[in-house]
C-alpha angles and dihedrals in degrees: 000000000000091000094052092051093046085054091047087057099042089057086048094058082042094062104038085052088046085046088053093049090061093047093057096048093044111100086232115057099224130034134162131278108203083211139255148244128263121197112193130207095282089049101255115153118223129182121238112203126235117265139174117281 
């Protein structure tokens, strides 16, 4: 169970790094994320809402 939400975080770092990427090589420096799901450890899904990058 540990090793699943270590690699749950570990996407999620993935993907904010991945997110920041695109922002730097954008032309404007910040742009809108619509938002993401989150699934915690029982497997419950939760939305994240979309923020400025």
């Amino acid at each position: 169970m540990k090793k699943m939400v270590n690699a749950l975080l570990l996407l999620v770092l993935a993907l904010n790094f991945s997110a920041c990427v695109v922002s730097a090589r954008a032309p404007r420096a910040h742009y809108w994320v619509r938002g993401y799901y989150v699934i915690d450890p029982y497997g419950h899904r939760h939305w994240v809402p979309g923020h400025y990058r």
